[in-house]
N, CA, C, O and CB atoms as a CASP TS submission, in Angstrom:
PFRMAT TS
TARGET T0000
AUTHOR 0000-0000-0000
METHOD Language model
MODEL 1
PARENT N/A
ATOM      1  N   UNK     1       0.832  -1.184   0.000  1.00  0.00           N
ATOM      2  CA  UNK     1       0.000   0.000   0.000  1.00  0.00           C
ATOM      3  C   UNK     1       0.872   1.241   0.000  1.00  0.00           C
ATOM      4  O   UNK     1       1.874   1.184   0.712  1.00  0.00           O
ATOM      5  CB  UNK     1      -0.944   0.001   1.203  1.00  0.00           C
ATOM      6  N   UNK     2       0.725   1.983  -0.456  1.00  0.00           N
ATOM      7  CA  UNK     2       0.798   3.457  -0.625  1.00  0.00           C
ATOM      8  C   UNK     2       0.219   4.463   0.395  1.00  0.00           C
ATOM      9  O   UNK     2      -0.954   4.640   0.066  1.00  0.00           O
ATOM     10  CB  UNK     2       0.177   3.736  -1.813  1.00  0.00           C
ATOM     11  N   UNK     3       0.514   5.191   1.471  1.00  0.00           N
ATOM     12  CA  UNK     3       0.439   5.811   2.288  1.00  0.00           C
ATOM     13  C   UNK     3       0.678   6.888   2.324  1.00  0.00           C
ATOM     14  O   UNK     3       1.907   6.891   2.380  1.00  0.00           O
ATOM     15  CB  UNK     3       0.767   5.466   2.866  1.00  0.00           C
ATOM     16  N   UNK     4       0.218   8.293   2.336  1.00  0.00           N
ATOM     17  CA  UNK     4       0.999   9.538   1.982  1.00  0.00           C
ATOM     18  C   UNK     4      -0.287  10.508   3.352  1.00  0.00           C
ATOM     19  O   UNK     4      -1.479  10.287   3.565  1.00  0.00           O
ATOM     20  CB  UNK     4       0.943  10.080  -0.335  1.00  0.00           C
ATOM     21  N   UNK     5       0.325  11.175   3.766  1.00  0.00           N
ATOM     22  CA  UNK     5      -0.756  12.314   4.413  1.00  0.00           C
ATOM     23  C   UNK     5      -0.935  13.705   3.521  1.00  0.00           C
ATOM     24  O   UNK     5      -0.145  14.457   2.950  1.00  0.00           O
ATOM     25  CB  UNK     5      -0.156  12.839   6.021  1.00  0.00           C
ATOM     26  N   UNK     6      -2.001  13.674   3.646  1.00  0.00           N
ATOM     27  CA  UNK     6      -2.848  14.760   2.480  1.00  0.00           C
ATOM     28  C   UNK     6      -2.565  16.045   2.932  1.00  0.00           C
ATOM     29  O   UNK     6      -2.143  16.946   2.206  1.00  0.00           O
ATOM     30  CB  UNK     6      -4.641  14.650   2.386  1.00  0.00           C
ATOM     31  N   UNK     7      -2.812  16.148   4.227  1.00  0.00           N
ATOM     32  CA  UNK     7      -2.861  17.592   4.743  1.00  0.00           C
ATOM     33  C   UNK     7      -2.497  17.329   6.350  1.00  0.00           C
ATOM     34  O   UNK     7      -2.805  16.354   7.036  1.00  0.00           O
ATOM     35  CB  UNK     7      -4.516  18.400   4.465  1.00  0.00           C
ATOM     36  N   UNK     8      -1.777  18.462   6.706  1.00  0.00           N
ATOM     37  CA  UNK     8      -1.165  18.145   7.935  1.00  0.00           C
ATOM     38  C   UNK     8      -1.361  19.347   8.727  1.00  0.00           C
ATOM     39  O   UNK     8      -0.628  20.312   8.509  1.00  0.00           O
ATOM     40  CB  UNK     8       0.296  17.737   7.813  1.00  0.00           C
ATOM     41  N   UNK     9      -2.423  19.415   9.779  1.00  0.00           N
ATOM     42  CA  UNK     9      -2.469  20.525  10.165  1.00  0.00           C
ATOM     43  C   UNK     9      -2.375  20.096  12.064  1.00  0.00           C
ATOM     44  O   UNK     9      -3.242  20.023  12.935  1.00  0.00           O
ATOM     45  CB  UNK     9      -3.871  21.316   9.407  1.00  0.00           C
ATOM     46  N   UNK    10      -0.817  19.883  12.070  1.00  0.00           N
ATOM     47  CA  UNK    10      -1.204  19.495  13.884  1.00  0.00           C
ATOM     48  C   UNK    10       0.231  20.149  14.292  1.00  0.00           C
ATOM     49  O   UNK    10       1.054  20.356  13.399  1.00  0.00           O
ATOM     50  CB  UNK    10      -1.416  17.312  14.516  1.00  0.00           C
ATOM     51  N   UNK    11       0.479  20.420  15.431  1.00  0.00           N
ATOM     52  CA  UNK    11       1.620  20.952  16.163  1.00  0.00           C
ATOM     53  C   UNK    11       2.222  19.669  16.740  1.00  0.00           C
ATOM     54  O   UNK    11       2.761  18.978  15.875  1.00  0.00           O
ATOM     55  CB  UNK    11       1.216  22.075  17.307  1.00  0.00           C
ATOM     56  N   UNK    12       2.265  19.204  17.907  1.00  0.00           N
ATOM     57  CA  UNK    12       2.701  18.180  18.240  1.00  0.00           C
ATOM     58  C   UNK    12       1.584  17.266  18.858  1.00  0.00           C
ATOM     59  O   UNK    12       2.039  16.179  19.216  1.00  0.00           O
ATOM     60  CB  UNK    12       3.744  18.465  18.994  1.00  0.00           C
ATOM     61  N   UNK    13       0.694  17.372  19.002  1.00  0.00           N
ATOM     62  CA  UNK    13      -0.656  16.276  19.428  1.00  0.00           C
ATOM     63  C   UNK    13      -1.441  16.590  18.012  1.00  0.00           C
ATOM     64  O   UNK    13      -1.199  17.429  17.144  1.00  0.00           O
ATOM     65  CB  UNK    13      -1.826  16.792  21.186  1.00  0.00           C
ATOM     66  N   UNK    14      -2.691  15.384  18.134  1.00  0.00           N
ATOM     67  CA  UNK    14      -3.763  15.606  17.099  1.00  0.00           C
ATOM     68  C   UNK    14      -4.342  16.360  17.381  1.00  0.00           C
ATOM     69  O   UNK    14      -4.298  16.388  18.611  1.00  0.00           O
ATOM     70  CB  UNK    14      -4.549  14.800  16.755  1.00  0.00           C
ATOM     71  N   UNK    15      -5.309  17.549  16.812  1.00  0.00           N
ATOM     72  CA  UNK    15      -6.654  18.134  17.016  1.00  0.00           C
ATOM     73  C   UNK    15      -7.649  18.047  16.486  1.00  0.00           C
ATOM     74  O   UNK    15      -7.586  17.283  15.523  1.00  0.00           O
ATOM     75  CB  UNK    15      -6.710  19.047  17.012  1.00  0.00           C
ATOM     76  N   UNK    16      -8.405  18.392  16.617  1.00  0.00           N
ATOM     77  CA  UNK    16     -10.085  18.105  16.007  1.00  0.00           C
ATOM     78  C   UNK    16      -9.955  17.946  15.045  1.00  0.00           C
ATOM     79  O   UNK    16     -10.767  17.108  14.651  1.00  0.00           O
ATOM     80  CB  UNK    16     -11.214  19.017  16.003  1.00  0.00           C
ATOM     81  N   UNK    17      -9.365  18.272  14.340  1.00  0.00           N
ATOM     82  CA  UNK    17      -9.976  18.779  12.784  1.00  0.00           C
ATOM     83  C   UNK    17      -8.995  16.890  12.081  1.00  0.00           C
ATOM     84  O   UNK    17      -9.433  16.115  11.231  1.00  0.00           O
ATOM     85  CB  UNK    17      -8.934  21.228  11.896  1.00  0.00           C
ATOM     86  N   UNK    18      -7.511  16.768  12.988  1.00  0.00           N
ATOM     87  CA  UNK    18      -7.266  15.523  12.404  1.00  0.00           C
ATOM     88  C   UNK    18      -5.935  15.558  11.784  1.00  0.00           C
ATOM     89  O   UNK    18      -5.175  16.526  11.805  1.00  0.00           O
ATOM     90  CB  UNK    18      -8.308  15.162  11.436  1.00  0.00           C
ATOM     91  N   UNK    19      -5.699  14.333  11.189  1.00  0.00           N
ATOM     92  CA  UNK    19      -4.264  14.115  10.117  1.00  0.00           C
ATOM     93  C   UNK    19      -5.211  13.604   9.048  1.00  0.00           C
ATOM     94  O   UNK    19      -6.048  12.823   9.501  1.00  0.00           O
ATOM     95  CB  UNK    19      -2.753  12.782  10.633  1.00  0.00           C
ATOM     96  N   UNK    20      -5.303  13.860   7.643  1.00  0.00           N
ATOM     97  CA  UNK    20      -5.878  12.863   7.206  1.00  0.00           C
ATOM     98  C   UNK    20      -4.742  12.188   6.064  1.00  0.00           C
ATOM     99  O   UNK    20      -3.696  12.830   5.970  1.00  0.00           O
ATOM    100  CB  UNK    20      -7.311  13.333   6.690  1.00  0.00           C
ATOM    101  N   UNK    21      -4.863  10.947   5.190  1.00  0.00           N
ATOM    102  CA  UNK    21      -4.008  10.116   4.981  1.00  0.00           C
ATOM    103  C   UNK    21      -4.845   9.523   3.627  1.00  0.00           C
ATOM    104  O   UNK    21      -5.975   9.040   3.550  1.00  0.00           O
ATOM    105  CB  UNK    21      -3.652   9.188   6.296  1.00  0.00           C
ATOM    106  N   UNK    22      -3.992   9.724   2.777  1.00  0.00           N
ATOM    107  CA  UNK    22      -4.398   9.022   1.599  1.00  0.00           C
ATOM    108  C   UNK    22      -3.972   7.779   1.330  1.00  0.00           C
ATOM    109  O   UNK    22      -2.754   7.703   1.168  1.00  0.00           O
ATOM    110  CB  UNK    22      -4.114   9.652   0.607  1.00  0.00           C
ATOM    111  N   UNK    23      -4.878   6.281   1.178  1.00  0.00           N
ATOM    112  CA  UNK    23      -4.647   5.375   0.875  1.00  0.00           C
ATOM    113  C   UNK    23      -4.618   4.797  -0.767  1.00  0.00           C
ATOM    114  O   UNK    23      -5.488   5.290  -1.484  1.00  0.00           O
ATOM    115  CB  UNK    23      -5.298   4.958   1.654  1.00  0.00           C
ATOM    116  N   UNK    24      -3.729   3.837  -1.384  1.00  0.00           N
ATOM    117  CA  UNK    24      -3.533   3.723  -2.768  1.00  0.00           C
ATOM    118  C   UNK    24      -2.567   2.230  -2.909  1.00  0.00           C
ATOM    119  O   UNK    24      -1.469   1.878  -2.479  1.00  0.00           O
ATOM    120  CB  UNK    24      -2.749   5.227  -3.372  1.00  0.00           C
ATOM    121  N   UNK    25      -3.349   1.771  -3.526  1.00  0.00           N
ATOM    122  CA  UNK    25      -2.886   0.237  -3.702  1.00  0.00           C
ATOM    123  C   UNK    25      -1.758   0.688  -4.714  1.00  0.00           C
ATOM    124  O   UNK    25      -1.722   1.609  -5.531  1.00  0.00           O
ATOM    125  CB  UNK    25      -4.184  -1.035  -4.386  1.00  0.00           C
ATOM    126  N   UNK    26      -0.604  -0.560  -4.270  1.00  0.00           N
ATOM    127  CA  UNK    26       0.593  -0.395  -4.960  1.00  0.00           C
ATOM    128  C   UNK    26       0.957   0.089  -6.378  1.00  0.00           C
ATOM    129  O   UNK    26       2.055   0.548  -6.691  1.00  0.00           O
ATOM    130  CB  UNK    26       1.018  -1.405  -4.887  1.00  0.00           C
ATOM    131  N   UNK    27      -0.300  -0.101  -7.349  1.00  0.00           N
ATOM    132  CA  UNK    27      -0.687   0.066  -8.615  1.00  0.00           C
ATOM    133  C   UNK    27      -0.667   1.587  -8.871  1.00  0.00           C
ATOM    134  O   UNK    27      -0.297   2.019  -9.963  1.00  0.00           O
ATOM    135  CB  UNK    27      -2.015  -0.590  -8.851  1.00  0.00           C
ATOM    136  N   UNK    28      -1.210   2.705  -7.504  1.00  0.00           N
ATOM    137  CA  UNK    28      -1.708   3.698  -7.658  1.00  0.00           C
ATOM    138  C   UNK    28      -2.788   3.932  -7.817  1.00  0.00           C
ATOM    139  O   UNK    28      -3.109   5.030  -8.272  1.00  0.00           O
ATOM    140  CB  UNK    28      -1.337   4.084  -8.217  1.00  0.00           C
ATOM    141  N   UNK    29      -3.838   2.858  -7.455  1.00  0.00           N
ATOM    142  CA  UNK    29      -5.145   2.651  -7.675  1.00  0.00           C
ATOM    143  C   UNK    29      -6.014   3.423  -6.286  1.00  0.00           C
ATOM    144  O   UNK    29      -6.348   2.752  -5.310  1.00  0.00           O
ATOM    145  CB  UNK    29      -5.350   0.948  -7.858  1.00  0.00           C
ATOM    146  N   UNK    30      -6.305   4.943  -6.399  1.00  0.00           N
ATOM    147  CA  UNK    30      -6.822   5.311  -5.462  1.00  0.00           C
ATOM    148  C   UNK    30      -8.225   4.186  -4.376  1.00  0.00           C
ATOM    149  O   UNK    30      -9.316   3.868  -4.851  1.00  0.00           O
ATOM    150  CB  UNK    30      -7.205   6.567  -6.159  1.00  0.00           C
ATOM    151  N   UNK    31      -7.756   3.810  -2.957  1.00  0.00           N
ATOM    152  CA  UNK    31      -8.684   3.524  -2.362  1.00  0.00           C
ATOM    153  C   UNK    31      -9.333   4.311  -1.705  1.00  0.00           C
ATOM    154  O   UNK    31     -10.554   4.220  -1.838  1.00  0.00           O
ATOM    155  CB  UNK    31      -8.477   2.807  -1.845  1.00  0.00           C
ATOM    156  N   UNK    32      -8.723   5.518  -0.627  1.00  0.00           N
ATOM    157  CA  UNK    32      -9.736   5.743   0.260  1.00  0.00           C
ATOM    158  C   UNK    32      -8.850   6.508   1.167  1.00  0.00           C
ATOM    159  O   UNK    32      -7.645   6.297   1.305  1.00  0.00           O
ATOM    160  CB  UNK    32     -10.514   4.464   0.841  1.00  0.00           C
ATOM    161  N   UNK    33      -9.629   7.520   1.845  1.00  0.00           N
ATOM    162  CA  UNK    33      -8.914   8.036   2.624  1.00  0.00           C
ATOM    163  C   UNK    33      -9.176   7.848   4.718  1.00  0.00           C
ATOM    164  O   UNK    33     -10.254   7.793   5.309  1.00  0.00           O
ATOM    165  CB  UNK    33      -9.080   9.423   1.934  1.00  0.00           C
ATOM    166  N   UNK    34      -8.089   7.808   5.185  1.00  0.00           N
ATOM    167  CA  UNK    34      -8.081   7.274   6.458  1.00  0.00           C
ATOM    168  C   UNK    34      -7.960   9.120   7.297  1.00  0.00           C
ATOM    169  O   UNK    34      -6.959   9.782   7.026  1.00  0.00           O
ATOM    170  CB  UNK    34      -6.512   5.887   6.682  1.00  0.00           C
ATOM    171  N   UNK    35      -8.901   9.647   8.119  1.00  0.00           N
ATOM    172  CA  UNK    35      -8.681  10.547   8.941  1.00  0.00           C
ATOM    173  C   UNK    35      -7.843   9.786  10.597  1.00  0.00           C
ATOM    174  O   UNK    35      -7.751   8.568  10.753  1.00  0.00           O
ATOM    175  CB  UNK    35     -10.243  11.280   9.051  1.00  0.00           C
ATOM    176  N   UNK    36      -7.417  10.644  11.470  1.00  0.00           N
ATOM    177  CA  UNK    36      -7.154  10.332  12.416  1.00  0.00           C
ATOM    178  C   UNK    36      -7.099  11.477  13.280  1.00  0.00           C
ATOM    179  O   UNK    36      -6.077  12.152  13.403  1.00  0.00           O
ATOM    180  CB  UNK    36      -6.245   9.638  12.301  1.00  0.00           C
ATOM    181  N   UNK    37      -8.420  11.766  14.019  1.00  0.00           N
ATOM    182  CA  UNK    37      -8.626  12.409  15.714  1.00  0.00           C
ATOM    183  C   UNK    37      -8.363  12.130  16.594  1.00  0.00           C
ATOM    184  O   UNK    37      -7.941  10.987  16.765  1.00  0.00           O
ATOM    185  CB  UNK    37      -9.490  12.559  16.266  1.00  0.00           C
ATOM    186  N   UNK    38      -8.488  13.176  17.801  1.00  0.00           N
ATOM    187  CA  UNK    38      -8.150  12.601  18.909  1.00  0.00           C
ATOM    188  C   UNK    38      -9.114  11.555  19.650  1.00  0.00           C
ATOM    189  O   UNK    38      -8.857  10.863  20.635  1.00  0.00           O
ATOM    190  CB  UNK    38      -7.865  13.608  19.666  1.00  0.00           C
ATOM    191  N   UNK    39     -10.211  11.628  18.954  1.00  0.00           N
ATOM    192  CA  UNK    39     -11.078  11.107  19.522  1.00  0.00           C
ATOM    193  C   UNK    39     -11.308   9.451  18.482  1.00  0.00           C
ATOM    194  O   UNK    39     -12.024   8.584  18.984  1.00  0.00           O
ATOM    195  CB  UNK    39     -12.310  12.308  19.641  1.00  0.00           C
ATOM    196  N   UNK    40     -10.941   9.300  17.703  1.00  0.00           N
ATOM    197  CA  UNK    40     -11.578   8.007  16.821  1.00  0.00           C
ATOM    198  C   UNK    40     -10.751   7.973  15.196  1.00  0.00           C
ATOM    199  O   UNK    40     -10.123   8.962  14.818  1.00  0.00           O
ATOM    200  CB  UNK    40     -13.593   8.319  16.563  1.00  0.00           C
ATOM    201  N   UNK    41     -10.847   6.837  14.424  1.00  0.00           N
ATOM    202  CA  UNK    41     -10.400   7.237  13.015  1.00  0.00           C
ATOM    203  C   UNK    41     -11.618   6.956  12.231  1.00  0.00           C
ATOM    204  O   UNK    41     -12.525   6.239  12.654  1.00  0.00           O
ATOM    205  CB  UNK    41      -9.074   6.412  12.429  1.00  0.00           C
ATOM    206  N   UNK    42     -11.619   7.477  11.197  1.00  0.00           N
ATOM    207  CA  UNK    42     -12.585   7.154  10.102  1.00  0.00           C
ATOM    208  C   UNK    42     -12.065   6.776   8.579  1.00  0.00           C
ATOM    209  O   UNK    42     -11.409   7.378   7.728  1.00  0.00           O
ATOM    210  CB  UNK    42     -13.461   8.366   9.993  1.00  0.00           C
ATOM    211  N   UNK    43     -12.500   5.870   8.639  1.00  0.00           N
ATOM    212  CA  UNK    43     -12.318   5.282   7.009  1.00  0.00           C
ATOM    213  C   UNK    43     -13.480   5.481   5.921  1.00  0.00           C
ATOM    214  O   UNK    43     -14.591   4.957   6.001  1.00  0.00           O
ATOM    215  CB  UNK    43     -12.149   3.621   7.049  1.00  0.00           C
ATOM    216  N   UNK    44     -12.909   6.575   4.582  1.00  0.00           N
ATOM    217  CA  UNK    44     -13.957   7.293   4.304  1.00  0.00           C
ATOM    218  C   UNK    44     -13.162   6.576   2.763  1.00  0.00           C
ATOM    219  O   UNK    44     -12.073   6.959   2.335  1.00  0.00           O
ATOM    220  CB  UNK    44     -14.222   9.159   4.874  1.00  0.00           C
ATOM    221  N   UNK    45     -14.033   5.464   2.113  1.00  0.00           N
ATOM    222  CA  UNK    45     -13.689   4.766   0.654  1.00  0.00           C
ATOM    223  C   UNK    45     -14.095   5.235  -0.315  1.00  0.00           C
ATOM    224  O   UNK    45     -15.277   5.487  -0.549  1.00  0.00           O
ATOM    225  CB  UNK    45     -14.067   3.578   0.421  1.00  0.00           C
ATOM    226  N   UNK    46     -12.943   5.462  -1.191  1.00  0.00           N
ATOM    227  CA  UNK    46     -13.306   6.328  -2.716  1.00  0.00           C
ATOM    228  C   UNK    46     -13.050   7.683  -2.254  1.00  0.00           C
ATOM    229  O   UNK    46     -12.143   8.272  -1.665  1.00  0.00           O
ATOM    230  CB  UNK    46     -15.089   6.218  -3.415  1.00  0.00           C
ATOM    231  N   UNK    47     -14.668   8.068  -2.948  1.00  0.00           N
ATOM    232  CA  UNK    47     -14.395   9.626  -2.744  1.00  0.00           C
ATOM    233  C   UNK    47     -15.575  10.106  -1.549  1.00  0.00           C
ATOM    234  O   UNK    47     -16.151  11.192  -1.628  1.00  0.00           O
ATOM    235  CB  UNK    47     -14.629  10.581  -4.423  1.00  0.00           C
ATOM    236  N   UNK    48     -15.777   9.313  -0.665  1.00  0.00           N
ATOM    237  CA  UNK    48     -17.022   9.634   0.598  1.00  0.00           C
ATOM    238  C   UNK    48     -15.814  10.135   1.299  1.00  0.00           C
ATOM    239  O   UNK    48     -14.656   9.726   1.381  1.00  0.00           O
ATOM    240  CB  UNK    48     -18.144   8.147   1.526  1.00  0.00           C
ATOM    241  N   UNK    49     -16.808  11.704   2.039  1.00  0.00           N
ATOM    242  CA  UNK    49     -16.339  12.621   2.956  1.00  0.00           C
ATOM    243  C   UNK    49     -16.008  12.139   4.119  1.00  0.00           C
ATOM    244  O   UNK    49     -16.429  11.034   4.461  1.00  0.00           O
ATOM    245  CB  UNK    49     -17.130  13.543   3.157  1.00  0.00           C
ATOM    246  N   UNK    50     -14.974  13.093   5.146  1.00  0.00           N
ATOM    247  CA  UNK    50     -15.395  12.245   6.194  1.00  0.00           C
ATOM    248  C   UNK    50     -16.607  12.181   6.739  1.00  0.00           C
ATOM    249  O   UNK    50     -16.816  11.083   7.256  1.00  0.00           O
ATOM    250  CB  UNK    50     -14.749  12.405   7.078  1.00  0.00           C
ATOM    251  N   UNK    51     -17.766  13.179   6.846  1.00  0.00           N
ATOM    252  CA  UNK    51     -18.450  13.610   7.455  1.00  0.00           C
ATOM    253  C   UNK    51     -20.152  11.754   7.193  1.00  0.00           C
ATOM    254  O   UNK    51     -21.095  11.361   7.880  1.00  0.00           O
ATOM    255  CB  UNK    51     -18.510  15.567   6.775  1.00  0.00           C
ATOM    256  N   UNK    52     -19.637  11.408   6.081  1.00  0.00           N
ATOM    257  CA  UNK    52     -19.788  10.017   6.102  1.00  0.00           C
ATOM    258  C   UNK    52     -19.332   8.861   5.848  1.00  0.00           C
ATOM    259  O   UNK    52     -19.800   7.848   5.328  1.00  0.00           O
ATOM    260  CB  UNK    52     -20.339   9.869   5.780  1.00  0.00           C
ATOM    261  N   UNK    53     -18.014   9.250   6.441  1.00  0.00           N
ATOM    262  CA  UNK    53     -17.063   7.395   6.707  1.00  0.00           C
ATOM    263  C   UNK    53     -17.732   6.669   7.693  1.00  0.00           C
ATOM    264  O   UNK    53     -18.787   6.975   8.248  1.00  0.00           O
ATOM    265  CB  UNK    53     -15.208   7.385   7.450  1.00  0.00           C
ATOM    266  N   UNK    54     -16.820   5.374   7.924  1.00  0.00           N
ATOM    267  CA  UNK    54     -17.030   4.695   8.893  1.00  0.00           C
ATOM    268  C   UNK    54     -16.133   4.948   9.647  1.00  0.00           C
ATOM    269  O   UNK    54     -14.958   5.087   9.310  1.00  0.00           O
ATOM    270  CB  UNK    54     -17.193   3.574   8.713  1.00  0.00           C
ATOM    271  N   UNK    55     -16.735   5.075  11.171  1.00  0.00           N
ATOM    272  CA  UNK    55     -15.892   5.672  12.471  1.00  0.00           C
ATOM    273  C   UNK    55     -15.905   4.567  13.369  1.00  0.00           C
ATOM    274  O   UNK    55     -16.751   3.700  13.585  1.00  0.00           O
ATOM    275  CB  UNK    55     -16.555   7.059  13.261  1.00  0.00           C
ATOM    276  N   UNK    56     -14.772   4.796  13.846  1.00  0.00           N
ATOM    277  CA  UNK    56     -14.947   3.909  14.904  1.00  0.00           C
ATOM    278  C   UNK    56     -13.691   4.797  16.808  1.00  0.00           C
ATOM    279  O   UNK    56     -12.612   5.388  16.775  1.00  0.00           O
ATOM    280  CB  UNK    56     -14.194   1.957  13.918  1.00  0.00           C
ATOM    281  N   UNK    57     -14.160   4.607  17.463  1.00  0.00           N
ATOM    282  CA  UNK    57     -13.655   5.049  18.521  1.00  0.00           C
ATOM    283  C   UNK    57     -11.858   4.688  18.551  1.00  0.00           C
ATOM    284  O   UNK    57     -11.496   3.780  17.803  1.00  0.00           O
ATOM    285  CB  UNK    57     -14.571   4.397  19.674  1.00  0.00           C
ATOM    286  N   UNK    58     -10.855   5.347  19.347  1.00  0.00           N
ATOM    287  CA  UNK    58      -9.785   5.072  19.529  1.00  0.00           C
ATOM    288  C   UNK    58     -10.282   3.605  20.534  1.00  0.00           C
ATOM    289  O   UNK    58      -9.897   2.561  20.006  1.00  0.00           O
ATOM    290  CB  UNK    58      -8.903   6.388  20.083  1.00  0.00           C
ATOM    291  N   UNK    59     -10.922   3.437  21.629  1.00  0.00           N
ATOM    292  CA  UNK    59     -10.674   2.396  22.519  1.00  0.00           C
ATOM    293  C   UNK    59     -11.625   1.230  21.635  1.00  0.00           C
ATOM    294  O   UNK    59     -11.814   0.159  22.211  1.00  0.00           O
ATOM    295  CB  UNK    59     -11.161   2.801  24.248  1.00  0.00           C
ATOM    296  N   UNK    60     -12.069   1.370  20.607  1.00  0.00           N
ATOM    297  CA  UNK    60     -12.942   0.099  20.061  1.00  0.00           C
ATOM    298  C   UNK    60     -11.886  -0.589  18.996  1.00  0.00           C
ATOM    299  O   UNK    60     -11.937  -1.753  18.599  1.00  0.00           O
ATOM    300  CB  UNK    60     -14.579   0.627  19.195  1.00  0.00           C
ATOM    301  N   UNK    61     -10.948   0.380  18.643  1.00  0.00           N
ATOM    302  CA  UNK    61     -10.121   0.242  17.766  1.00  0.00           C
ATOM    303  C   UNK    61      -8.563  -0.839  18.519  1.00  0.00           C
ATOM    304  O   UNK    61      -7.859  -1.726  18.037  1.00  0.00           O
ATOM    305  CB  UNK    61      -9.881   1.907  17.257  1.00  0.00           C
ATOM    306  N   UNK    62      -8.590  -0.394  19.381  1.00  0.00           N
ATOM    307  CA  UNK    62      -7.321  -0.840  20.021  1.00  0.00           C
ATOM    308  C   UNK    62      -7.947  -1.836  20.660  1.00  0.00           C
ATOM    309  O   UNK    62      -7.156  -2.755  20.874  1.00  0.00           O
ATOM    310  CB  UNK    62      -6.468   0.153  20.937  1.00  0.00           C
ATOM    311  N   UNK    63      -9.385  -2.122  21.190  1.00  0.00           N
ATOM    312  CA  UNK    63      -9.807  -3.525  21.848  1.00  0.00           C
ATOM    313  C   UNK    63     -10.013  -3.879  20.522  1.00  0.00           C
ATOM    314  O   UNK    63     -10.639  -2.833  20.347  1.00  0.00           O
ATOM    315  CB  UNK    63     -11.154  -3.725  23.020  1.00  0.00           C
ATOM    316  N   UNK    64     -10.050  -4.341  19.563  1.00  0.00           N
ATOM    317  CA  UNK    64      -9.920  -5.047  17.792  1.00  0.00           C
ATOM    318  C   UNK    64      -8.835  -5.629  17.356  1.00  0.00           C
ATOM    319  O   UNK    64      -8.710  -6.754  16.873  1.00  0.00           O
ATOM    320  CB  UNK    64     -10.012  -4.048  16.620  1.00  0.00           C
ATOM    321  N   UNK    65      -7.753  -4.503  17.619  1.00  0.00           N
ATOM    322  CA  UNK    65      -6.533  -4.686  17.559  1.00  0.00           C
ATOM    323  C   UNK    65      -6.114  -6.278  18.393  1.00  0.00           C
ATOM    324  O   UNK    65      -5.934  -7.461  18.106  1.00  0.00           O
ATOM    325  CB  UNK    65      -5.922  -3.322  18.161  1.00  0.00           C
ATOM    326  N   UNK    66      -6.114  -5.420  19.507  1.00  0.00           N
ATOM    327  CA  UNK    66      -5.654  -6.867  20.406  1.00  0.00           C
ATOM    328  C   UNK    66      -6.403  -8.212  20.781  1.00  0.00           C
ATOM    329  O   UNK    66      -5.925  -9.175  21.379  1.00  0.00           O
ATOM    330  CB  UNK    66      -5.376  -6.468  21.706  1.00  0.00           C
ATOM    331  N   UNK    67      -7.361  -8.095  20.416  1.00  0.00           N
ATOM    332  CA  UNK    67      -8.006  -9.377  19.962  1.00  0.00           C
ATOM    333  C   UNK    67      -8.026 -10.382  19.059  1.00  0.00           C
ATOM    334  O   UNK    67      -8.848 -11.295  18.980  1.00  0.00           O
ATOM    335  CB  UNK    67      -8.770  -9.227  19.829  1.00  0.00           C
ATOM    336  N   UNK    68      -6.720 -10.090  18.121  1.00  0.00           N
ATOM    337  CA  UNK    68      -6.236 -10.145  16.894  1.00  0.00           C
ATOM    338  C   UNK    68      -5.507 -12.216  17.133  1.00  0.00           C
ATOM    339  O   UNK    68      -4.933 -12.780  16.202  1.00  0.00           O
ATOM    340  CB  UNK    68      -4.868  -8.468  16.627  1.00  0.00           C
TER
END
């Protein structure tokens, strides 16, 4: 995968607004873009906003993780 951050608007912690992160299969085949808050990430596929990705909490994310 291909990983690049789109726009970077943070000092040294996250803030509201986020990191967000462009995803792209090795090909260059745009997938989707990944936000990351302080509060949760959202995975927003294609060209859906964040404002309707799929969210999920930082602690739902990391109990997923380690259940692995």
């Amino acid at each position: 995968m291909k990983v690049s951050i789109k726009k970077f608007d943070v000092d040294m912690e996250v803030k509201n607004k986020g990191i967000e992160m462009e995803i792209r299969k090795p090909n260059g085949d745009f997938m989707g873009d990944v936000v990351l808050t302080k509060t949760k990430l959202i995975w927003c596929k294609g060209q859906t906003g964040r404002q309707n990705g799929e969210s999920v909490t930082w602690e739902k994310f990391i109990e997923w993780m380690e259940t692995r």
